[in-house]
VMD Tcl script that draws the C-alpha trace (Angstrom):
set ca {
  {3.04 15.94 -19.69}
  {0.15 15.52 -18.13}
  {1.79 13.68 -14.41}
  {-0.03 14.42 -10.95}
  {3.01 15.47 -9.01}
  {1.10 15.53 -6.08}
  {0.15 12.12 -6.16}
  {3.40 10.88 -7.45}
  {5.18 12.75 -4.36}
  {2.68 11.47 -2.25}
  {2.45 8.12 -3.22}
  {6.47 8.15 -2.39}
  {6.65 10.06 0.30}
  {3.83 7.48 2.15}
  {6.19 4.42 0.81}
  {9.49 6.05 2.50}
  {7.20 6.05 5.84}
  {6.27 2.45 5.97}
  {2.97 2.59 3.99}
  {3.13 -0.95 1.97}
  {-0.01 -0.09 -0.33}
  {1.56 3.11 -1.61}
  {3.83 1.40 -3.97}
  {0.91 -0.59 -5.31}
  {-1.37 2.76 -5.80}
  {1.86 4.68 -7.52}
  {2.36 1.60 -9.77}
  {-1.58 1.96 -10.93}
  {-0.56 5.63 -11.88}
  {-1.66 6.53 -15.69}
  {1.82 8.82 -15.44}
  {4.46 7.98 -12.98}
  {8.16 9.82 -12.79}
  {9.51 7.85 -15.80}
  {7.27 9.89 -17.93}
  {9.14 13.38 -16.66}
  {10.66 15.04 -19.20}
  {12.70 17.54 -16.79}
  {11.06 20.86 -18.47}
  {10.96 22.93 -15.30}
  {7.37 23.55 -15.53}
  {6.57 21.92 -12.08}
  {9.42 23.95 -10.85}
  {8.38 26.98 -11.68}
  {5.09 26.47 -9.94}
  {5.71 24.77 -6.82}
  {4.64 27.03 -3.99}
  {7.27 24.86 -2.13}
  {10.36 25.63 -3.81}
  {10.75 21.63 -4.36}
  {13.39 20.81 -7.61}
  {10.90 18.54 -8.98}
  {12.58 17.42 -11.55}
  {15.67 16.00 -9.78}
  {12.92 14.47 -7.10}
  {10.89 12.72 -10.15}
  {14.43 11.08 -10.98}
  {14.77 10.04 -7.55}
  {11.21 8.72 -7.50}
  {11.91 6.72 -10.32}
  {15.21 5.43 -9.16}
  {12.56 4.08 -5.94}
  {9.92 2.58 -7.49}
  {11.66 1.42 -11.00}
  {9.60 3.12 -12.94}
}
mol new
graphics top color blue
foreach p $ca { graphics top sphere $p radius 0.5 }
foreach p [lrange $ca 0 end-1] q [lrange $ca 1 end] { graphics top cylinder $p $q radius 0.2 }
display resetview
């Protein structure tokens, strides 16, 4: 779908810590978590082991969009 999850976790991750400009650079985002369509690609890829998909939910639950 074509979403930076880095930025997007970033960007949310930086706003849960205080950081008062993150919100405005994740709301200048092309692609934000609204735009996840929960196929499991990011899932299967991330070195971390993170459930991306339930986080983009929660991201976009946080920021509205």
């Amino acid at each position: 779908m074509g979403l930076d999850i880095g930025l997007i976790n970033k960007y949310y991750d930086l706003s849960i810590a205080g950081d008062i400009l993150a919100k405005d650079h994740y709301n200048n985002l092309e692609k934000t978590a609204k735009d996840c369509v929960k196929c499991g690609h990011c899932n299967a890829r991330c070195p971390f082991k993170v459930d991306q998909m339930n986080r983009m939910e929660k991201i976009k639950e946080y920021f509205g969009k």
